[in-house]
FIFIKE-50385 format. One record per residue (C-alpha): residue number from 1; x, y, z. Coordinates in nm, 3 decimals. Example, Ala and Ser with C-alpha at 12.3 -4.5 7.8 and 13.67 -1.06 7.14 Angstrom:
FIFIKE-50385
<atom><resi>1</resi><px>1.230</px><py>-0.450</py><pz>0.780</pz></atom>
<atom><resi>2</resi><px>1.367</px><py>-0.106</py><pz>0.714</pz></atom>
***
This chain:
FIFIKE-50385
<atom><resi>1</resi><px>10.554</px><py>3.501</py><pz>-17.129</pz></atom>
<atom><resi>2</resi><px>10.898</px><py>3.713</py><pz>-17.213</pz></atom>
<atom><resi>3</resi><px>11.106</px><py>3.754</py><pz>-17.483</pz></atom>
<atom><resi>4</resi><px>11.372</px><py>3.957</py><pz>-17.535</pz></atom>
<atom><resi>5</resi><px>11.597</px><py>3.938</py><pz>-17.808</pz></atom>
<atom><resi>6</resi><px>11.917</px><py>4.123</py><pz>-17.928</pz></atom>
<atom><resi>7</resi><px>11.825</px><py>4.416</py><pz>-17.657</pz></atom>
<atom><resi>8</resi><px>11.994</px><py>4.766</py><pz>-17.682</pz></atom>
<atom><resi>9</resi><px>11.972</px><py>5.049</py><pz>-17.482</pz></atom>
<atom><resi>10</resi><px>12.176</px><py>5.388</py><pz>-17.504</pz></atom>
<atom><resi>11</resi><px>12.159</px><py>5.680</py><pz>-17.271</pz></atom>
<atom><resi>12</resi><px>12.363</px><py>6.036</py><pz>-17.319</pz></atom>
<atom><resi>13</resi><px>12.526</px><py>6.173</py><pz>-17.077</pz></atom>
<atom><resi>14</resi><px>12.655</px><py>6.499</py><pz>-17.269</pz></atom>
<atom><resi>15</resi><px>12.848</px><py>6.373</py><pz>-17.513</pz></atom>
<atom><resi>16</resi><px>12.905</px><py>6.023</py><pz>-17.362</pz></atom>
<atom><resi>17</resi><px>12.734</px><py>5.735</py><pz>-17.451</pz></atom>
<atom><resi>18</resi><px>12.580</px><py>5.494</py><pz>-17.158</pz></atom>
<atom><resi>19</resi><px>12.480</px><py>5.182</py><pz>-17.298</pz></atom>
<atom><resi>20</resi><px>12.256</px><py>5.028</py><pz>-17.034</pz></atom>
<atom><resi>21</resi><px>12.135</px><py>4.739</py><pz>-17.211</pz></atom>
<atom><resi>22</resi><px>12.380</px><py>4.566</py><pz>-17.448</pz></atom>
<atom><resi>23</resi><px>12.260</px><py>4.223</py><pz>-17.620</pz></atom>
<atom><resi>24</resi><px>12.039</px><py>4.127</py><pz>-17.391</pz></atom>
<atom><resi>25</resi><px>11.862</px><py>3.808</py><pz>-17.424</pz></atom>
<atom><resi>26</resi><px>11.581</px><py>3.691</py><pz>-17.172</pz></atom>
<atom><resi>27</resi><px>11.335</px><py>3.414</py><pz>-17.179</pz></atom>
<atom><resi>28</resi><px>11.089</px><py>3.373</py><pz>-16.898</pz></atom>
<atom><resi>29</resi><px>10.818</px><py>3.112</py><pz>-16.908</pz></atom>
<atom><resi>30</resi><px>10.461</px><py>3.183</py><pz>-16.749</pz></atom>
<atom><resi>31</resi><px>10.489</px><py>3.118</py><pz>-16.357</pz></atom>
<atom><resi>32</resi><px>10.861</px><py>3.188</py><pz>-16.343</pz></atom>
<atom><resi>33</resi><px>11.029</px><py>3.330</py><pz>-16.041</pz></atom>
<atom><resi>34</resi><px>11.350</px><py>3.543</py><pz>-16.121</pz></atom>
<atom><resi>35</resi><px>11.579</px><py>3.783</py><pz>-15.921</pz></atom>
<atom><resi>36</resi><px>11.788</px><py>4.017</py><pz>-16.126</pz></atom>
<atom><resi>37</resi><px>12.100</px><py>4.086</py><pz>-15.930</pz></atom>
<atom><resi>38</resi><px>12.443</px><py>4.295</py><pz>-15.994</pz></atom>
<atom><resi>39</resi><px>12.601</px><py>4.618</py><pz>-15.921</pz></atom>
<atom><resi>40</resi><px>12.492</px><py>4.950</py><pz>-15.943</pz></atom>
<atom><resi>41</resi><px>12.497</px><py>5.108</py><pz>-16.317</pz></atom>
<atom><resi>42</resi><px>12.495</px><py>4.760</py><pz>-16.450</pz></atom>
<atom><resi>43</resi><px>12.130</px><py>4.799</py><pz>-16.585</pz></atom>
<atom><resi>44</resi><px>11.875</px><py>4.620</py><pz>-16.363</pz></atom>
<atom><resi>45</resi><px>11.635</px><py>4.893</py><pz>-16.356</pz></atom>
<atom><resi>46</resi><px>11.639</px><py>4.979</py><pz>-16.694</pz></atom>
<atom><resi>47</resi><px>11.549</px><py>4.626</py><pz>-16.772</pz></atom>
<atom><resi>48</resi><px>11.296</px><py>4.652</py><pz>-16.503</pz></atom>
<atom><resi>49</resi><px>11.157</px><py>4.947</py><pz>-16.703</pz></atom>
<atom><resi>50</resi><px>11.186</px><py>4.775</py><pz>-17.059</pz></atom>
<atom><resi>51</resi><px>10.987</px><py>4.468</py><pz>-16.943</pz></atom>
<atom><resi>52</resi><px>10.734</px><py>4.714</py><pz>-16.768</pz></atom>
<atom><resi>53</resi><px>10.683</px><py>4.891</py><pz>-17.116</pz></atom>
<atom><resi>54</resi><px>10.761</px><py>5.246</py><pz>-17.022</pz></atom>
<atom><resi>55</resi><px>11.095</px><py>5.259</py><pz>-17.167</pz></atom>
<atom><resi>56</resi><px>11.123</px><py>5.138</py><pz>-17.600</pz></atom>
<atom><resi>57</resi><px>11.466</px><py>4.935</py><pz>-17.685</pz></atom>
<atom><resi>58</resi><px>11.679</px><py>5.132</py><pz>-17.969</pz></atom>
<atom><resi>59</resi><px>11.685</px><py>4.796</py><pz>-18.153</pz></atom>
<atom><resi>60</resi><px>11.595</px><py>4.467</py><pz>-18.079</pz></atom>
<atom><resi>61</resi><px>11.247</px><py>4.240</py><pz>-17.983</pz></atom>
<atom><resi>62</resi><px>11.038</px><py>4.209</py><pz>-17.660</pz></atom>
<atom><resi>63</resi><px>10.736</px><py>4.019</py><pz>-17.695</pz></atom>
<atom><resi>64</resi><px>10.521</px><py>3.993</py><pz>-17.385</pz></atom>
<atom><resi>65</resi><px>10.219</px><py>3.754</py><pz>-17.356</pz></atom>
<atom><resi>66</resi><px>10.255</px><py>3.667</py><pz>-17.745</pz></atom>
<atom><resi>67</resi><px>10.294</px><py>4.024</py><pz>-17.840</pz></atom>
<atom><resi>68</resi><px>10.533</px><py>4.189</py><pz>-18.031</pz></atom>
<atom><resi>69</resi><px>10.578</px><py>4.502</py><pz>-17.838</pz></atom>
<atom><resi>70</resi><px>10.847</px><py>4.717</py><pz>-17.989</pz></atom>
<atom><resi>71</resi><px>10.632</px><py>4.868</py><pz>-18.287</pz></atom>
<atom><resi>72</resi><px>10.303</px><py>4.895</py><pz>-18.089</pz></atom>
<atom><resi>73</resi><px>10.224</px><py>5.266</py><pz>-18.032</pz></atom>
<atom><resi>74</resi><px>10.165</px><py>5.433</py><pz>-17.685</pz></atom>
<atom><resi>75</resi><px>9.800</px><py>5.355</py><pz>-17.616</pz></atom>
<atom><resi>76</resi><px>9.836</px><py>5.021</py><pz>-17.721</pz></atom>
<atom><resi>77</resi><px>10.143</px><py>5.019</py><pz>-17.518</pz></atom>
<atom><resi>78</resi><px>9.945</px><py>5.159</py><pz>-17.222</pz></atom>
<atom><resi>79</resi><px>9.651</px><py>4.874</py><pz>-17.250</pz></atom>
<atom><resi>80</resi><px>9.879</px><py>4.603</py><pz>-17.219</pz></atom>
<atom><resi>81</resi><px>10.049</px><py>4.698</py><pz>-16.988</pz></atom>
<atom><resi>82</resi><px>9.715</px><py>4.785</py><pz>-16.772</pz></atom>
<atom><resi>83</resi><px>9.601</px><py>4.416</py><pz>-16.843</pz></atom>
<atom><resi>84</resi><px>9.940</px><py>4.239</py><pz>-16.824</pz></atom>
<atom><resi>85</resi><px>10.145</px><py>4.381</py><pz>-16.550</pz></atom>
<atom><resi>86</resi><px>10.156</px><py>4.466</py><pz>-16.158</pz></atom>
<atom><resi>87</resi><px>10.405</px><py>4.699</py><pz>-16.018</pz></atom>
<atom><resi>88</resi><px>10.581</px><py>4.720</py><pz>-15.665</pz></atom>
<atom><resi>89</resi><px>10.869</px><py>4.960</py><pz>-15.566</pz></atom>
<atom><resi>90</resi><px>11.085</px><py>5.036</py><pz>-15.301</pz></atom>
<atom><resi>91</resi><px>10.937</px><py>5.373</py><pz>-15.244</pz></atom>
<atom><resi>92</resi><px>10.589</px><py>5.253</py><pz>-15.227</pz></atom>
<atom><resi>93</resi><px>10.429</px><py>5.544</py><pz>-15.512</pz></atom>
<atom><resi>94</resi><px>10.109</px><py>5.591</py><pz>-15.354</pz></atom>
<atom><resi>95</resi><px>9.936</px><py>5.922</py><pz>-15.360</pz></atom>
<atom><resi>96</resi><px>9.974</px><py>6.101</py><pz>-15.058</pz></atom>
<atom><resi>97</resi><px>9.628</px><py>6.293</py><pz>-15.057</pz></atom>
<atom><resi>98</resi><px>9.439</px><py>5.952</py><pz>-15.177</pz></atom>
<atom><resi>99</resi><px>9.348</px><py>5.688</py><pz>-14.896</pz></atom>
<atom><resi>100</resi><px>9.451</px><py>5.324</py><pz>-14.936</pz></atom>
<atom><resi>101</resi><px>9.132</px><py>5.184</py><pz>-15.086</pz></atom>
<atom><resi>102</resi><px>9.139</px><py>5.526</py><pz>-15.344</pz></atom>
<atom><resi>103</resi><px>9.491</px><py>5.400</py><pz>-15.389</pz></atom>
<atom><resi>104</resi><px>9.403</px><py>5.059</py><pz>-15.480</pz></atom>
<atom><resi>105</resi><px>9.080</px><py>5.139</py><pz>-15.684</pz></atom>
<atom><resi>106</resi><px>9.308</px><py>5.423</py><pz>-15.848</pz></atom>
<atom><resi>107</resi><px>9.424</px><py>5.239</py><pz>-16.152</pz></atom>
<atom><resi>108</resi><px>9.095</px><py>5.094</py><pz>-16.196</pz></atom>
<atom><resi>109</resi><px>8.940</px><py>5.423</py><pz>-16.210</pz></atom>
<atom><resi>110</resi><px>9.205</px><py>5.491</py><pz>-16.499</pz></atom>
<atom><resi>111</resi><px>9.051</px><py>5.227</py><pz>-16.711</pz></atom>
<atom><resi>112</resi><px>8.703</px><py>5.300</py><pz>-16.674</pz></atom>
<atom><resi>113</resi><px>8.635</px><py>5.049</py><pz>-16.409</pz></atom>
<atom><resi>114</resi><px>8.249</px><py>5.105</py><pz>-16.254</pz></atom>
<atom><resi>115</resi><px>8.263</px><py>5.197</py><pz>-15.955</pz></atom>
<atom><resi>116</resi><px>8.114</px><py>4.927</py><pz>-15.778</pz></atom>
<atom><resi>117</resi><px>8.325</px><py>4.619</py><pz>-15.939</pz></atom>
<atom><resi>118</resi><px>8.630</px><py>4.906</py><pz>-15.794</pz></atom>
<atom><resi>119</resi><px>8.504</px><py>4.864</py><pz>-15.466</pz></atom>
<atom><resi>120</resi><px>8.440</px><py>4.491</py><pz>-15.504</pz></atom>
<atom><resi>121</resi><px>8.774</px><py>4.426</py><pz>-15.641</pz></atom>
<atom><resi>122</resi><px>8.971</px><py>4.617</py><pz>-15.378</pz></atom>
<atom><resi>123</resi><px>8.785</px><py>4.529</py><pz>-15.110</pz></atom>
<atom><resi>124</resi><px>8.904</px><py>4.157</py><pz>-15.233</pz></atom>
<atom><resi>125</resi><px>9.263</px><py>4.257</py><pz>-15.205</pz></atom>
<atom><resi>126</resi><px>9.267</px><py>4.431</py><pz>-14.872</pz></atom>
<atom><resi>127</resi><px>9.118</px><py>4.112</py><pz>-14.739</pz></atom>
<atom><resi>128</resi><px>9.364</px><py>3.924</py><pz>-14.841</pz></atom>
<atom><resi>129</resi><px>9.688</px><py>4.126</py><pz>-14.779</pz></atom>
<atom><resi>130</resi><px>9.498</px><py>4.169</py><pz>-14.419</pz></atom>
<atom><resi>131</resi><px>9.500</px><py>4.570</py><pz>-14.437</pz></atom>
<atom><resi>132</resi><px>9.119</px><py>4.579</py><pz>-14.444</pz></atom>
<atom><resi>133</resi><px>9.114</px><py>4.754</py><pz>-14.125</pz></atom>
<atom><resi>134</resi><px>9.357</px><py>5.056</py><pz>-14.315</pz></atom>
<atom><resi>135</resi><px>9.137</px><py>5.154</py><pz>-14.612</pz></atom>
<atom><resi>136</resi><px>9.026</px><py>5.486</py><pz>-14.470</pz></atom>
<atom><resi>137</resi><px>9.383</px><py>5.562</py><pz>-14.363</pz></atom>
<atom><resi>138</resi><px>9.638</px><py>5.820</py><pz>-14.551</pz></atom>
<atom><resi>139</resi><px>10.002</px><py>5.692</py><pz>-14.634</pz></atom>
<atom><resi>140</resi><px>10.141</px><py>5.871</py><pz>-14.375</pz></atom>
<atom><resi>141</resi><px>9.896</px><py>5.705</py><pz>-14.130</pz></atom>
<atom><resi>142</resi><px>10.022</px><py>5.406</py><pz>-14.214</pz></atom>
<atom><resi>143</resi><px>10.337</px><py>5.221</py><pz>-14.157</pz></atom>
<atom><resi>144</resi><px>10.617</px><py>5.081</py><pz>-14.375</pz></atom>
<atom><resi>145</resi><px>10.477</px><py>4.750</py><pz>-14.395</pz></atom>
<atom><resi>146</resi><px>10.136</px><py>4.878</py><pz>-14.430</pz></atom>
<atom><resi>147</resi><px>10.188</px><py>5.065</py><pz>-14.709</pz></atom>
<atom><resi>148</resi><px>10.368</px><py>4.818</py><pz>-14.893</pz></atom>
<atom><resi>149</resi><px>10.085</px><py>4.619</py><pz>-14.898</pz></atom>
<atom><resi>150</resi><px>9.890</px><py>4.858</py><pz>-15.032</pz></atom>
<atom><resi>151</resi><px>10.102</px><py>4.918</py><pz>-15.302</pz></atom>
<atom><resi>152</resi><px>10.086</px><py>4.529</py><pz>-15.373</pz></atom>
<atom><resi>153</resi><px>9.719</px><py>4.512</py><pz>-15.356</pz></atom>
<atom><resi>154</resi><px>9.729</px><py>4.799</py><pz>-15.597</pz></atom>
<atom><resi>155</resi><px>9.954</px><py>4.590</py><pz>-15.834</pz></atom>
<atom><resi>156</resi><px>9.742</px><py>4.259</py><pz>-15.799</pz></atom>
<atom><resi>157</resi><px>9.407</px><py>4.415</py><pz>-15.805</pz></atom>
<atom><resi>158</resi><px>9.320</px><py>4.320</py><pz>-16.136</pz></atom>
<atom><resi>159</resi><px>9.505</px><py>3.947</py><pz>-16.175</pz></atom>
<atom><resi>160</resi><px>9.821</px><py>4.080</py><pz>-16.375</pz></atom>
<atom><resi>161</resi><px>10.003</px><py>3.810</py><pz>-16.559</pz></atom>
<atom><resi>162</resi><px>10.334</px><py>3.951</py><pz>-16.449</pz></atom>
<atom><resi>163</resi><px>10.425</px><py>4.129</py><pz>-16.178</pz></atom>
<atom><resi>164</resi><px>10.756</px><py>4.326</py><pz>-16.141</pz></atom>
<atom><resi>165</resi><px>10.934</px><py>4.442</py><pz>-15.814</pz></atom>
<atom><resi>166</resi><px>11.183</px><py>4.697</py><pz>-15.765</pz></atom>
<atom><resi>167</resi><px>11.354</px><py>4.623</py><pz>-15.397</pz></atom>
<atom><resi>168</resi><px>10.999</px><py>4.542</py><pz>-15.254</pz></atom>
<atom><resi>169</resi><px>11.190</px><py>4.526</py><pz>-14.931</pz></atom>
<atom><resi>170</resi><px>11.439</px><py>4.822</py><pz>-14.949</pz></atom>
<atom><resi>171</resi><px>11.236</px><py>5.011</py><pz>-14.695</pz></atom>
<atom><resi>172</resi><px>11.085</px><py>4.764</py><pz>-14.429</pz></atom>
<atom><resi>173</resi><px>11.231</px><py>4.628</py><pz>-14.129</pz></atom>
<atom><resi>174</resi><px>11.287</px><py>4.246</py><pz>-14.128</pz></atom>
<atom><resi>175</resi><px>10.978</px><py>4.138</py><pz>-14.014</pz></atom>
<atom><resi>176</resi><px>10.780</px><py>4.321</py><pz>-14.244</pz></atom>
<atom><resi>177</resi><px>10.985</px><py>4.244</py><pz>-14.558</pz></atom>
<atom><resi>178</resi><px>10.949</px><py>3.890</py><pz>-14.464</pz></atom>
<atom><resi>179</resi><px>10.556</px><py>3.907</py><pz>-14.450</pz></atom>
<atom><resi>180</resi><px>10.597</px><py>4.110</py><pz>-14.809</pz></atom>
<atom><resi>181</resi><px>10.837</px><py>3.843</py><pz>-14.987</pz></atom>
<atom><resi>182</resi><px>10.577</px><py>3.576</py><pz>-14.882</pz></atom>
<atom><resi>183</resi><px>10.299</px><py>3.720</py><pz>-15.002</pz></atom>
<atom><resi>184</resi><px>10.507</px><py>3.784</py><pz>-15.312</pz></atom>
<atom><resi>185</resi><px>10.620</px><py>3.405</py><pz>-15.342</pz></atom>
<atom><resi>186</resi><px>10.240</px><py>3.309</py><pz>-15.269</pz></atom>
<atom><resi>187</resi><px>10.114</px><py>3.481</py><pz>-15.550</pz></atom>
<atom><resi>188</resi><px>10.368</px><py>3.331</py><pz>-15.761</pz></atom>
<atom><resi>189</resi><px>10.237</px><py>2.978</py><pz>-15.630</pz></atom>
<atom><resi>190</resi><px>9.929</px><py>3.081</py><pz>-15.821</pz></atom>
<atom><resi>191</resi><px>10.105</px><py>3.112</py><pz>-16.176</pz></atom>
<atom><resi>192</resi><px>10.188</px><py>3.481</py><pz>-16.152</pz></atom>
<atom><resi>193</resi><px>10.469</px><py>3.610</py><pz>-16.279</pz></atom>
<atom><resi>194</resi><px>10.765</px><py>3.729</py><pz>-16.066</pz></atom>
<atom><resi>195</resi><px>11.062</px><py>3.928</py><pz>-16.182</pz></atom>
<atom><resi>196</resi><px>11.245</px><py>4.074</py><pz>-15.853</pz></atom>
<atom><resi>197</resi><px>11.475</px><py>4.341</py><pz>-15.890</pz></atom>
<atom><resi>198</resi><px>11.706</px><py>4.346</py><pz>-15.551</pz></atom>
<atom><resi>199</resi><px>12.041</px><py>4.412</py><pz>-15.411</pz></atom>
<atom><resi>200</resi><px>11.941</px><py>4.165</py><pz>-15.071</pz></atom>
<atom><resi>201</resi><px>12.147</px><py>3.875</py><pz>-15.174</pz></atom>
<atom><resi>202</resi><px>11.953</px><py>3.650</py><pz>-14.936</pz></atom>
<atom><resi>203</resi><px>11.596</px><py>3.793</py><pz>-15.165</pz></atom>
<atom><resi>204</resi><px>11.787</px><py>3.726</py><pz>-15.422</pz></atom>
<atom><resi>205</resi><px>11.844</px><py>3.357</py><pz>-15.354</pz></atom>
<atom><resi>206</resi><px>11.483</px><py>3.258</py><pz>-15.307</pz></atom>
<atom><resi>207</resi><px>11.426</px><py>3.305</py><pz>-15.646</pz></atom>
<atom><resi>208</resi><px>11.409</px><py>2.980</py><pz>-15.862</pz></atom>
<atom><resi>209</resi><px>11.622</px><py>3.146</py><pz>-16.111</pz></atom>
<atom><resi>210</resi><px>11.869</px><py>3.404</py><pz>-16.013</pz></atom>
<atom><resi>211</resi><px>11.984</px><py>3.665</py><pz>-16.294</pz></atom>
<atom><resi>212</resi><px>12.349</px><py>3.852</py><pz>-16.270</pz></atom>
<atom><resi>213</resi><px>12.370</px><py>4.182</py><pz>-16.463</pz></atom>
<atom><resi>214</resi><px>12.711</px><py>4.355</py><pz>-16.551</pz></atom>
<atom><resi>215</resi><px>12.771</px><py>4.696</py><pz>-16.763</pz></atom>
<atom><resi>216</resi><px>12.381</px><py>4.623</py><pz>-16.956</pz></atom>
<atom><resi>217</resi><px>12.486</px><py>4.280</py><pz>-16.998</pz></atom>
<atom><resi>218</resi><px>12.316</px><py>3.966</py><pz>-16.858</pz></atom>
<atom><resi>219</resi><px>12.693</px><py>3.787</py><pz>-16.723</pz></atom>
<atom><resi>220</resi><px>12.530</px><py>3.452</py><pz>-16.557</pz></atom>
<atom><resi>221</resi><px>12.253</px><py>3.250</py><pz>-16.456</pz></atom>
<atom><resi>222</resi><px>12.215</px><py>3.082</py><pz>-16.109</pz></atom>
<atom><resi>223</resi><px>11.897</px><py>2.820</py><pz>-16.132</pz></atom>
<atom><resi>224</resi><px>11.709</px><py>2.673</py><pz>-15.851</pz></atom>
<atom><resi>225</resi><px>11.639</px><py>2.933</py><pz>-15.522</pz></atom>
<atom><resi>226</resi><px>11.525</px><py>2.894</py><pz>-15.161</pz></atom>
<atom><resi>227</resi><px>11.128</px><py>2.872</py><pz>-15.256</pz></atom>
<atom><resi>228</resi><px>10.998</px><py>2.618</py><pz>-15.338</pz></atom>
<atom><resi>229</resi><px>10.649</px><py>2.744</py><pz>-15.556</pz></atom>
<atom><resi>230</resi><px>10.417</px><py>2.448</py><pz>-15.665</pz></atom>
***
């Protein structure tokens, strides 16, 4: 499903160099659970970014799905990524002036999408994330919780191989994380994809392999978490 080889990525601050990814190799097979763990600075969500395709390595491979990526140009870039991957982050990214459904259908729309297979599709994820009673409702009508879920029924809406989380559960309160990280884990059951990027140490643990990043580098390994997926 992933594979990165001999990563490198630089950032300048003035005249000094930030090297946020340094060597990094990753393999993840189709189904896999990870967390990727470590301090601040040490390069977890620029990794996040490089597996999501909107950031290019300065050297190095990353083939996703069987696919070269690192010499494909932007639209190409831009359909894989649309067919391959689901995102969720901490800060939800839903558009303030769209309702959930509109929110859900919205990268859909993007790709053409008819209308009616939009409605179809989202109406299918509501259901099962149990907001369907919320798809007339604004973001700010809607809780924490609430609109977490709508940002994951936006990510899942079209069956991505791989789906990538950035502290899913920075925001909620307990309860409502939980409900999120087992809806997460569920969907893994299925053979999706998961790559969780967290500071929660006990999120961290469910994952069936746990990742530790330090200064762009990946430092150590950790295998067999709290969940148990089939």
């Amino acid at each position: 499903m992933i594979d990165l080889t001999g990563i490198h990525k630089t950032f300048w601050l003035g005249e000094q160099a930030v090297h946020a990814l340094n060597d990094v190799n990753l393999h993840v097979e189709q189904g896999d659970y990870l967390s990727v763990m470590g301090p601040s600075g040490s390069g977890k969500s620029t990794l996040l970014n490089m597996l999501g395709l909107l950031d290019r390595p300065d050297s190095g491979r990353y083939c996703l799905a069987g696919q070269e990526t690192t010499s494909m140009a932007e639209e190409e870039l831009a359909a894989l990524r649309s067919e391959t991957i689901g995102f969720v982050f901490q800060a939800y990214h839903l558009i303030p002036r769209l309702t959930a459904r509109e929110n859900i259908e919205l990268p859909m729309m993007l790709v053409g999408v008819a209308a009616a297979e939009r409605r179809r599709l989202a109406d299918q994820a509501m259901e099962r994330l149990g907001i369907c009673d919320r798809g007339h409702h604004l973001p700010k009508q809607l809780s924490g919780g609430q609109r977490q879920r709508v940002a994951l029924a936006r990510a899942i809406v079209r069956r991505p191989k791989l789906l990538l989380a950035d502290e899913p559960t920075g925001n909620l309160d307990s309860h409502s994380g939980a409900e999120v990280v087992a809806l997460i884990e569920e969907l893994n059951s299925e053979g999706i994809t998961v790559l969780v990027v967290t500071h929660d140490n006990d999120l961290g643990a469910r994952a069936r392999r746990r990742i530790r990043m330090v200064d762009g580098r990946i430092v150590g390994e950790l295998a067999g978490g709290t969940h148990a997926a089939s």
